[in-house]
C-alpha positions as CSV (number, residue, x, y, z in Angstrom):
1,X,0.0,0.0,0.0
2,X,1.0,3.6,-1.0
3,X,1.1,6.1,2.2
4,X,-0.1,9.5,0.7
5,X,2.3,11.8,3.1
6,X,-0.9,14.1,4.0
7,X,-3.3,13.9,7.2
8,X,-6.9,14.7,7.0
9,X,-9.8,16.3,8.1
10,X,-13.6,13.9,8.5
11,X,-16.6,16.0,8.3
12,X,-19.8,14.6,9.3
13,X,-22.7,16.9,9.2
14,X,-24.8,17.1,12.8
15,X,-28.4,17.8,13.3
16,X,-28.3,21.6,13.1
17,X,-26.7,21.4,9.1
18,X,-29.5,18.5,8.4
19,X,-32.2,21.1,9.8
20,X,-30.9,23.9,8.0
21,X,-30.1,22.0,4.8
22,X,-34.2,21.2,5.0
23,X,-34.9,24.7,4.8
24,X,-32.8,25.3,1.9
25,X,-33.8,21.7,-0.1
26,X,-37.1,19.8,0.6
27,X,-35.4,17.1,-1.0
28,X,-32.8,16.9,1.7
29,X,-34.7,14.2,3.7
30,X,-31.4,13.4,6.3
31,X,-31.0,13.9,10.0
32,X,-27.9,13.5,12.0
33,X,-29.2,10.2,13.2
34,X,-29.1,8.5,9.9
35,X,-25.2,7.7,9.9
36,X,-24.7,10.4,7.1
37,X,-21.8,10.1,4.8
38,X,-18.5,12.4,6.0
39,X,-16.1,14.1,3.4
40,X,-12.2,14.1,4.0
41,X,-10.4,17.2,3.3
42,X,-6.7,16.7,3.1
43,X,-4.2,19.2,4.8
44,X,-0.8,19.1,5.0
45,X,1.1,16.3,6.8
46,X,3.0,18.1,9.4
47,X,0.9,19.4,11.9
48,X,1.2,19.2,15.5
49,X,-1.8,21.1,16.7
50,X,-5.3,20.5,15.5
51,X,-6.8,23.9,16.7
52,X,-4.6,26.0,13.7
53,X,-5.6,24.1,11.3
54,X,-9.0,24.1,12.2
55,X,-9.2,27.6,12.5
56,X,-7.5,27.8,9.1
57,X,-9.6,25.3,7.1
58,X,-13.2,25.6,8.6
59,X,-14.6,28.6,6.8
60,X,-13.4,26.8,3.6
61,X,-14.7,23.4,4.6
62,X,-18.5,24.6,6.1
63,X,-18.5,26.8,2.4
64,X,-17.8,23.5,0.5
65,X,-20.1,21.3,3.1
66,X,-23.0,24.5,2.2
67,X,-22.4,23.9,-1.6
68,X,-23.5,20.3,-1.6
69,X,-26.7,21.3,-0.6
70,X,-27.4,24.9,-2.8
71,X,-25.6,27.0,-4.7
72,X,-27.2,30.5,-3.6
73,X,-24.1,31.2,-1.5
74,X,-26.1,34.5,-0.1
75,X,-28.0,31.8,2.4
76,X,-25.3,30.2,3.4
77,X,-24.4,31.1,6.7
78,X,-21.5,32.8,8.1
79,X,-20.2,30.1,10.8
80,X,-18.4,31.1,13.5
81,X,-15.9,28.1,14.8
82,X,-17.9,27.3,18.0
83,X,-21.2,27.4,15.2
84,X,-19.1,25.2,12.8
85,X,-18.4,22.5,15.7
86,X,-22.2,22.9,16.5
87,X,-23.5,21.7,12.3
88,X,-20.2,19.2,11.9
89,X,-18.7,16.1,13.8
90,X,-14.9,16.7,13.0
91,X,-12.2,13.8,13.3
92,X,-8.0,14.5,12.3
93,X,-6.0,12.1,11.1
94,X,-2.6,11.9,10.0
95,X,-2.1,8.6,7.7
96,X,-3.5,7.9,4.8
97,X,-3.3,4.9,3.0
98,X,-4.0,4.7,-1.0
99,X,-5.3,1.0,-1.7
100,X,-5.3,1.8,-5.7
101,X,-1.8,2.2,-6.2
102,X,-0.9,-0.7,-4.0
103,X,2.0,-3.1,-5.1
104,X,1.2,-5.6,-1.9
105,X,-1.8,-7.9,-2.8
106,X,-3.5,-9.9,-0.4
107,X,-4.8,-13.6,-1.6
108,X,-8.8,-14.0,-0.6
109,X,-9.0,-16.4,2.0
């Protein structure tokens, strides 16, 4: 397996996206208790404190999170960091492992 030298950032959206994402999409039919899909965002590898790059990255990351619901980026809301920890579960990581370019195959058993 292929380490990609990068750690990352898992968003999972909470109940207070899900409710606002309703308002914005009555097709948006999700709550936080439905195990919703996260998205990684990839930052650099070297980091030794989470609270920088989290208070580099969110604003960037609650935009993109806001785009995959509507585009009308006037009703998307300006999140402050507490806000952002209050719409998104957030987990950091610092390995990542790319299974495609792997050269190490493992027999089915």
């Amino acid at each position: 397996m292929k380490i990609v030298n990068r750690g990352f950032i898992l968003v999972r959206p909470k109940q207070a996206f899900c409710d606002w994402a309703k308002l914005q999409d009555t097709d948006f039919d999700f709550d936080e208790s439905d195990d919703l899909e996260g998205n990684v965002y990839l930052i650099e590898d070297d980091f030794f404190e989470i609270e920088p790059i989290l208070e580099k990255n969110f604003k960037k990351i609650a935009h993109n999170e806001c785009l995959a619901v509507t585009d009308a980026e006037e009703v998307h809301p300006k999140l402050s960091i507490e806000q952002f920890f209050e719409w998104f579960d957030v987990q950091i990581g610092s390995t990542v492992f790319d299974l495609l370019n792997s050269q190490f195959h493992v027999e089915e058993y």
